[in-house]
Kinemage of the C-alpha trace (Angstrom):
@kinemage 1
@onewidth
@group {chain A} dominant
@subgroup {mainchain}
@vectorlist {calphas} color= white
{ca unk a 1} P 113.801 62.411 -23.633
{ca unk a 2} L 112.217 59.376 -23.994
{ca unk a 3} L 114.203 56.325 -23.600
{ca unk a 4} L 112.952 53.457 -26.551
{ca unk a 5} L 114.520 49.481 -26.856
{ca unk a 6} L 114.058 48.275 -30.645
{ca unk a 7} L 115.018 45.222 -31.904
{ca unk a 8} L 115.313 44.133 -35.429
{ca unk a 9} L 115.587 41.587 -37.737
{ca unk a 10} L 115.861 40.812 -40.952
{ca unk a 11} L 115.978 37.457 -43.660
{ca unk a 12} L 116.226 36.627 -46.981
{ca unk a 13} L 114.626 33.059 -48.996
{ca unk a 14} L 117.514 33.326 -51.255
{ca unk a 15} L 120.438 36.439 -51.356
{ca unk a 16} L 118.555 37.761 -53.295
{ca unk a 17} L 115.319 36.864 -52.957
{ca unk a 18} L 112.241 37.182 -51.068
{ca unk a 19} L 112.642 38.978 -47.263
{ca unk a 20} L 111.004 39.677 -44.828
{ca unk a 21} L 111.998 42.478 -41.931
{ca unk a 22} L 110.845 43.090 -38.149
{ca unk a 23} L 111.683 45.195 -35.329
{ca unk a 24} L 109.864 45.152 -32.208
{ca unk a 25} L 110.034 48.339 -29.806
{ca unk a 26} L 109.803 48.525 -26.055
{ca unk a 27} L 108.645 52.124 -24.145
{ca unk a 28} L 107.794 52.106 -20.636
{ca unk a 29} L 107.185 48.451 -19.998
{ca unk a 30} L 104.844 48.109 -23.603
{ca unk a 31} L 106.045 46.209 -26.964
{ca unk a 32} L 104.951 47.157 -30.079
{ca unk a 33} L 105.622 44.897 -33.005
{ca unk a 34} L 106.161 46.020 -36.758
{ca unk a 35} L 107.040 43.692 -39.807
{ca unk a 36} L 106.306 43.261 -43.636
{ca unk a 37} L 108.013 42.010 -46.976
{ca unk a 38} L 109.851 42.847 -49.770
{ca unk a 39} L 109.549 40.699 -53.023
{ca unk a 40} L 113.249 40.809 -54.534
{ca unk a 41} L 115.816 42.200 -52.293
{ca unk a 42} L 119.189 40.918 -49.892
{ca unk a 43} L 119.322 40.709 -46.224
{ca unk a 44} L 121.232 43.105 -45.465
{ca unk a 45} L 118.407 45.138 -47.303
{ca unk a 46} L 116.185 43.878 -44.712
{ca unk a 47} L 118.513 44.337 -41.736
{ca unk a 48} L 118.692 47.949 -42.860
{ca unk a 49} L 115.305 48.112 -43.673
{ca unk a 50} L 114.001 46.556 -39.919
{ca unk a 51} L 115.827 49.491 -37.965
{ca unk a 52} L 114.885 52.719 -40.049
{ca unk a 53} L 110.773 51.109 -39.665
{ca unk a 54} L 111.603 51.079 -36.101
{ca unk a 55} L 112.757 54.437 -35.822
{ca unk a 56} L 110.182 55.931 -38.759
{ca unk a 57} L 106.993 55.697 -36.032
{ca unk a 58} L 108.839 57.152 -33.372
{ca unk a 59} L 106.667 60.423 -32.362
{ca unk a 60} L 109.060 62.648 -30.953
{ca unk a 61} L 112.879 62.870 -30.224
{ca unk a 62} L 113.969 59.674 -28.056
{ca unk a 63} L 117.325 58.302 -26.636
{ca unk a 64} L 116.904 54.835 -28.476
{ca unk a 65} L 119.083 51.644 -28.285
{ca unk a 66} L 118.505 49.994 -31.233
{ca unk a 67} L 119.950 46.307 -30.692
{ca unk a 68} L 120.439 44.058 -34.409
{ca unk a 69} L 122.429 41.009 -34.812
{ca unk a 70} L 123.803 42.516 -38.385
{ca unk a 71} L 127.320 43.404 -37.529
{ca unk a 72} L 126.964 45.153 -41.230
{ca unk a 73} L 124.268 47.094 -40.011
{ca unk a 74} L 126.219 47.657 -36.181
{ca unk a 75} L 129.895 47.906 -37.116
{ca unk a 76} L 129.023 50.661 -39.579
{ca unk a 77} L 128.087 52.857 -36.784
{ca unk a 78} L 130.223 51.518 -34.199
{ca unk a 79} L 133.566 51.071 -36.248
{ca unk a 80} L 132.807 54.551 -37.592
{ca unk a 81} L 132.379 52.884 -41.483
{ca unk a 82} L 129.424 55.569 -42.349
{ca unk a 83} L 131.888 58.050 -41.617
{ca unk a 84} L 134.419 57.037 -43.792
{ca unk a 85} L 132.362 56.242 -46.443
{ca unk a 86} L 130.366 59.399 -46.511
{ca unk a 87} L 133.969 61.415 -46.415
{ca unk a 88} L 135.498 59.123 -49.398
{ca unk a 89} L 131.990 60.308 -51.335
{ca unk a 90} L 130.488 56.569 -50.843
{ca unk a 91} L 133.050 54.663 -51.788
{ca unk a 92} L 134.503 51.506 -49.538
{ca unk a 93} L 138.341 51.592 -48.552
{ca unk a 94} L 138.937 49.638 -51.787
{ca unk a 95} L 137.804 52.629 -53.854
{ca unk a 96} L 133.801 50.342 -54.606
{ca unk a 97} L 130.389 51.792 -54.251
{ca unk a 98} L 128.957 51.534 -51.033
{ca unk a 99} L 126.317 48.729 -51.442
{ca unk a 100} L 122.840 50.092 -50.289
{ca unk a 101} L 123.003 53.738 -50.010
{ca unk a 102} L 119.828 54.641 -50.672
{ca unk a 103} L 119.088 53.141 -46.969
{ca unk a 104} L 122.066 54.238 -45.149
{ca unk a 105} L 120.853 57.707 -46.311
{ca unk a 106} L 117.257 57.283 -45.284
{ca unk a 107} L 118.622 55.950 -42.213
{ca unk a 108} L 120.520 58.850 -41.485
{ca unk a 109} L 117.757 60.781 -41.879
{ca unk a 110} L 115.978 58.866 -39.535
{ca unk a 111} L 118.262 58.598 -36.861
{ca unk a 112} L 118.459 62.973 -37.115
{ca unk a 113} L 116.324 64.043 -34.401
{ca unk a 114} L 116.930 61.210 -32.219
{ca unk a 115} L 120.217 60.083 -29.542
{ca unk a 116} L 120.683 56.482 -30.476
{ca unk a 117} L 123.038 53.194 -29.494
{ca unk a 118} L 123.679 50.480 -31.663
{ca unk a 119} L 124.383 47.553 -29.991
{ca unk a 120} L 125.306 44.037 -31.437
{ca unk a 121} L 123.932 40.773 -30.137
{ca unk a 122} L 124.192 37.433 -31.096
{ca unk a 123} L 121.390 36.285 -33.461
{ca unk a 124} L 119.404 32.787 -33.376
{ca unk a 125} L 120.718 32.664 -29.344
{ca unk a 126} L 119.338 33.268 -26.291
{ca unk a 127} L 118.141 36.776 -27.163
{ca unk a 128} L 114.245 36.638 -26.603
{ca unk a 129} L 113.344 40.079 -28.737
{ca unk a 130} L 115.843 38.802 -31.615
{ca unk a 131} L 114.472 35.426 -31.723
{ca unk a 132} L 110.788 37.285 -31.747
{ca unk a 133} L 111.991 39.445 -34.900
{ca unk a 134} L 113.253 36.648 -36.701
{ca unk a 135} L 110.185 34.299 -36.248
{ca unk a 136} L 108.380 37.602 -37.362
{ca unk a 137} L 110.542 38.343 -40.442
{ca unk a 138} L 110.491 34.782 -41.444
{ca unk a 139} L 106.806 34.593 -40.906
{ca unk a 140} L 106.450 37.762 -43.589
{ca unk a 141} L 108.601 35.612 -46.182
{ca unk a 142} L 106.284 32.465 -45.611
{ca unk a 143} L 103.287 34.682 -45.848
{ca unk a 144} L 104.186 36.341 -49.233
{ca unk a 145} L 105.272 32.731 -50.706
{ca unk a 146} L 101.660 31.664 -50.036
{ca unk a 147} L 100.304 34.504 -51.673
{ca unk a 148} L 102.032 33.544 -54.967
């Protein structure tokens, strides 16, 4: 199996508002960077949306270490959250709808054929692949502002 680094990112101009998302992934000693907007939405949106358009080009089944500074996006793998949440039929441990299931589910679905690691670092730090995301996510916010 392939071993894959991605990195993601995500932002928001306003919660909600306009985001932007990027993820940049690292096989064999080559980067490849993917990004884009979304007109109305949240960050965590974004944050979600950054890793499953890092997995979604992925050719073939990979052991991938996706690395995010969203501990919303993180903890809910590490701290087992999805679980729970999928066995309490979506709902939080206070009885709400999970926020933003349409994109845990598509993740899911993404993360199927592959063995993946989420792994949390420290955002707007010393993190040279985060920093790149963010300048890239930010940089699909300012580019859809001037389009208006």
């Amino acid at each position: 199996m392939k071993a894959v680094e991605i990195y993601t990112d995500g932002a928001c101009s306003g919660n909600p508002g306009v985001g932007g998302w990027a993820a940049v992934l690292i096989y064999n000693g080559r980067e490849k960077e993917i990004s884009g907007y979304v007109k109305e939405t949240t960050n965590n949106r974004m944050e979600l949306f950054a890793i499953i358009s890092g997995l979604s080009i992925l050719k073939e089944a990979c052991r991938v270490t996706v690395y995010s500074d969203s501990a919303y996006a993180v903890d809910a793998f590490n701290k087992k959250w999805l679980n729970a949440w999928q066995a309490n039929n979506w709902k939080t441990a206070d009885k709400k709808d999970v926020k933003n299931r349409d994109l845990w589910n598509d993740l899911l679905n993404q993360l199927k054929p592959h063995a993946v690691t989420f792994v949390k670092v420290k955002g707007h730090s010393d993190n040279v692949y985060n920093n790149r995301c963010d300048e890239l996510a930010r940089g699909e916010i300012k580019k859809y502002v001037s389009l208006e």
